[in-house]
N, C-alpha and C positions, 0 to 999 in steps of 0.2 A: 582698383579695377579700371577705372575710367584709362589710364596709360595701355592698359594691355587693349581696349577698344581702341583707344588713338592708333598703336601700330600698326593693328589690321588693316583699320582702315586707310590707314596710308599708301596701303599696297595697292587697293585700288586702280590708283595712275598707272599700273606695268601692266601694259596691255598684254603681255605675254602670261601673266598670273589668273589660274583660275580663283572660285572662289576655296576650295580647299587649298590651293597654294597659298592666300593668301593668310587662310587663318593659320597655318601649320608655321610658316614664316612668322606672321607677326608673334604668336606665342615665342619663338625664338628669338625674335629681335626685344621682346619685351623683356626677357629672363637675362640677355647679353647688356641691356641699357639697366639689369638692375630694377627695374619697376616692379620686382618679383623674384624670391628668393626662394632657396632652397627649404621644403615643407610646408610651403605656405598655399593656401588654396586658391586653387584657380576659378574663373566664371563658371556658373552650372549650367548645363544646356540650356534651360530654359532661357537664361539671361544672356547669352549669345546670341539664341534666337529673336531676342526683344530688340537687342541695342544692333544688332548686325543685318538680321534679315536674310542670316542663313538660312536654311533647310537643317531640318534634327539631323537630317541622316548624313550631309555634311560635317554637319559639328562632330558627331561622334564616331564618323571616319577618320578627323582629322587629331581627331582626343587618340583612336586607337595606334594612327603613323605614331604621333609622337612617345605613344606608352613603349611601341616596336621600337624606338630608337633609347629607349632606356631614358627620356628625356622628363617625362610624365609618367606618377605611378593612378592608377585607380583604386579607390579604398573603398569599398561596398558601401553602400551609406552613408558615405563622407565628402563624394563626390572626388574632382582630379587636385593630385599636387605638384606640382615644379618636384623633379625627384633630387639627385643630383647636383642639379644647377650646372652641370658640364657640355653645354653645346659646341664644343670646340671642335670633336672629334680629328683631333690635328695630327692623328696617324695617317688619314684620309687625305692625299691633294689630288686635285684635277687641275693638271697642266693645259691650258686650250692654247695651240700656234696656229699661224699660218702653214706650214709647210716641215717636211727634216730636211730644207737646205742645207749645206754644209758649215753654215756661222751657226743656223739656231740648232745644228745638233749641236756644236760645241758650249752654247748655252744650256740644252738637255744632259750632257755627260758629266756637266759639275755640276747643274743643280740635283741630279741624281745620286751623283757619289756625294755629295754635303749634305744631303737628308737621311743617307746609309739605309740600309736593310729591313731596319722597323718600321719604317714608313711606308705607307701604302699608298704607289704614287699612279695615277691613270691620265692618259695622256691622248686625246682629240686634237682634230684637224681642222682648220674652218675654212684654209684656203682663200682666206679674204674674200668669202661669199656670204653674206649677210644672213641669208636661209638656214644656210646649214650651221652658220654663228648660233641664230635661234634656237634649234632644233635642239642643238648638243647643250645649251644652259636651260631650254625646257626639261631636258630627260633627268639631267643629272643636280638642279639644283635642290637645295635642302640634306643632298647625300654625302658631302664633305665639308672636311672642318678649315679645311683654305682653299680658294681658287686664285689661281697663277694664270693672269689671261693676257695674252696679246691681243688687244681690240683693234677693231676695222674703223678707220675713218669713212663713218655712216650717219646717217641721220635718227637710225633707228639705234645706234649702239651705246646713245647712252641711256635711254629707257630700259634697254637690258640690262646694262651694268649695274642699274640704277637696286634691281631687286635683289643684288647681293648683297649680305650686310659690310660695312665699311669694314668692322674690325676682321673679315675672314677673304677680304679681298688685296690681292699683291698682283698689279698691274705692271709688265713689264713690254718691253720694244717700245711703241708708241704709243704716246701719253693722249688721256682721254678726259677733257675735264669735267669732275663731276663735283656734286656738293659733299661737304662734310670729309674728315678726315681720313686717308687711307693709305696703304704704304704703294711705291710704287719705284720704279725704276727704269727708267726711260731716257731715249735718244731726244735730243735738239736735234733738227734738220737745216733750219733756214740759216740761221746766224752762224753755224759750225761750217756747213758746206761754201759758205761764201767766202770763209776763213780760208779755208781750204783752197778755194779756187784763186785767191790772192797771193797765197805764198806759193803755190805754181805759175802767176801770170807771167815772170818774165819768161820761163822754159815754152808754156803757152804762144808765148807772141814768137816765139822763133818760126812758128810754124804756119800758114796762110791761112784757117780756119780751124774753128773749135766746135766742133758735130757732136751734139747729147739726143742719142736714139732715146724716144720716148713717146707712147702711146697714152692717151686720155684715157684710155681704157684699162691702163695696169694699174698695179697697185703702188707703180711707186711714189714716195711722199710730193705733195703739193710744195711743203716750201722750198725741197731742191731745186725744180724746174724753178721758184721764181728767183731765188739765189742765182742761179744760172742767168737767167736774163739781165738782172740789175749788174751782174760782173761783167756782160760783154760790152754793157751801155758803160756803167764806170771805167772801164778800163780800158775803153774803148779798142775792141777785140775783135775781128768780125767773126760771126758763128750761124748756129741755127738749130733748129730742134725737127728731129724729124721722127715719123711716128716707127717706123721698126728696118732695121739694117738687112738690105737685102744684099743674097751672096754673091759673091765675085765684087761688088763697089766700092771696095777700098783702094784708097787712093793715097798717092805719096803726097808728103806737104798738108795732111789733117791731121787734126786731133782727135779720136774716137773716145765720146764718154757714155758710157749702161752700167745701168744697174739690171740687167738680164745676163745672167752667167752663158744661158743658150747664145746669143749676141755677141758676146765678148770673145766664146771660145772661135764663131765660125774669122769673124774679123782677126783672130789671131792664126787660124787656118789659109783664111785668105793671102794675110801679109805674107804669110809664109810662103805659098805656091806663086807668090809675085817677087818672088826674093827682096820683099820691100822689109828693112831692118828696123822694128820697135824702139823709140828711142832717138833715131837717126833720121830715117826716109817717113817716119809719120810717129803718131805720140797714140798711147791709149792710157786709159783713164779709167778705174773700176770701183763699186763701191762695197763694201762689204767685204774685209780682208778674209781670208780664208791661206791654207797650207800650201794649195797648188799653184796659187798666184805668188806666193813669196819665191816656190821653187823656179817658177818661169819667169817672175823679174817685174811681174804687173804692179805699177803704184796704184794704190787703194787710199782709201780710209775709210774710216771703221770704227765702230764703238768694239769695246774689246768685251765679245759676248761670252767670252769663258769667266771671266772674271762677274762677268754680271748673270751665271745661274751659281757661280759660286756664294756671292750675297745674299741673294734669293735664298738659297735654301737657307744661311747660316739667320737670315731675318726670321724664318717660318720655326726652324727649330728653336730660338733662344726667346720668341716672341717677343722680338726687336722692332723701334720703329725703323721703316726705309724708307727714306723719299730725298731719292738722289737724281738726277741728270746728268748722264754719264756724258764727259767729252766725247770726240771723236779726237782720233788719230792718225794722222799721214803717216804712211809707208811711201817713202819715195824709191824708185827702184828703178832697172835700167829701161823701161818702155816707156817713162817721160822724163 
């Protein structure tokens, strides 16, 4: 008994957990660690109320979720049991992204088709807004048996992450470090993109500057911008970082690098009505390869995100570990 009070209380620390989320959860986390099997009796109110400092009407709102979720049976006089012992429910995913850019649908469309039809897959937006992060793991935690999340580099993101249980958690895009073991699948930023911008340096130097449009306010990753900087001082390149691309200011003799597809298209608009030729009279540079940059000739690199909702699902369904770090990969093509 003493293990299943340990879990509860553990939850405490996620500020985002009430106290019925927390017993409803810890009952869960304690039956998934095994501290509690299948028929075997559970605390009785009263002794919830001693060791926890619930409220009755807590405890036995949170005795009734779990009987609803077929998880807990009540026997008249006998008090609650572990029914089952299957909290997996891994018909059930909740997909959470950022955005359906055009790379994370392609992550969406294999992890969907490699989970197939029986699966009941529900898919939220968080936009890389912290709130609305919360909001959507407030409403929906305890209701699936895996969460597939891309988390926000935040301060508060891993307190939330934190009240998933490790075994029903598959972290993918950008890695988030928490404790104890979990599957995940994730990009390198810093070490990959600087790879990157070394085996373009000579194509780079033919050109008079190296431009990476980039706002403190976006979401794009911290260690690119500092990869970026350490390659202009190493390679000694001259460049700059500016916070967003305004229209018409493209110029012949730069390098244009975003990670904003809005940015990349007008600067390819621009070149265009300048008769300035990609490649030739200035260089562009994009990251996240996608179908319509390969058909128009934009060099990219990219973690290859079809391949990684293809794993994903095949990890969920075979209940696989996954903790991989996917490369990146240059598309070199005729615009640098």
């Amino acid at each position: 008994m003493d293990g299943i009070f340990k879990e509860i209380k553990k939850l405490a620390d996620v500020p985002s957990y009430s106290k019925h989320d927390r017993f409803v959860q810890g009952i869960i986390n304690a039956i998934d660690e095994k501290l509690i099997g299948k028929d075997e009796i559970l605390p009785s109110v009263n002794r919830l109320i001693k060791e926890l400092g619930f409220s009755r009407e807590t405890i036995i709102k949170g005795y009734k979720d779990l009987i609803s979720r077929g998880i807990v049976e009540s026997k008249n006089r006998h008090g609650y049991f572990v029914g089952n012992g299957n909290t997996d429910q891994t018909l059930k995913v909740a997909l959470i992204m950022y955005n359906l850019d055009t790379f994370e649908e392609q992550f969406y469309r294999n992890f969907r088709h490699e989970l197939g039809q029986n699966v009941h897959l529900s898919t939220y937006f968080h936009h890389g807004d912290i709130e609305i992060f919360e909001t959507i793991l407030s409403q929906i935690r305890g209701k699936y048996g895996m969460y597939v999340v891309a988390p926000i580099p935040h301060i508060k993101t891993r307190d939330l992450l934190e009240a998933i249980p490790r075994n029903k958690l598959l972290m993918f895009d950008r890695f988030e470090k928490l404790d104890g073991d979990f599957n995940h699948i994730t990009q390198e930023f810093g070490r990959s993109s600087y790879e990157v911008f070394s085996k373009l340096a000579t194509k780079i130097k033919q050109f008079d500057e190296f431009i990476f449009y980039h706002s403190d306010d976006s979401l794009d990753p911290e260690e690119i911008v500092r990869s970026f900087k350490h390659f202009l001082v190493d390679f000694d390149i001259k460049g700059r970082i500016i916070s967003e691309y305004k229209p018409g200011s493209v110029e012949k003799g730069k390098v244009y690098f975003t990670l904003d597809n809005f940015a990349l298209w007008q600067i390819m608009r621009d070149a265009k009505s300048k008769k300035l030729k990609p490649g030739k009279d200035l260089g562009v540079l994009s990251h996240n390869d996608e179908p319509a940059k390969e058909i128009i000739g934009i060099t990219t690199f990219s973690a290859d995100f079809s391949n990684m909702g293809t794993m994903a699902g095949h990890a969920i369904l075979n209940k696989e570990k996954l903790q991989l770090t996917v490369p990146m990969i240059l598309f070199e093509r005729l615009s640098l």
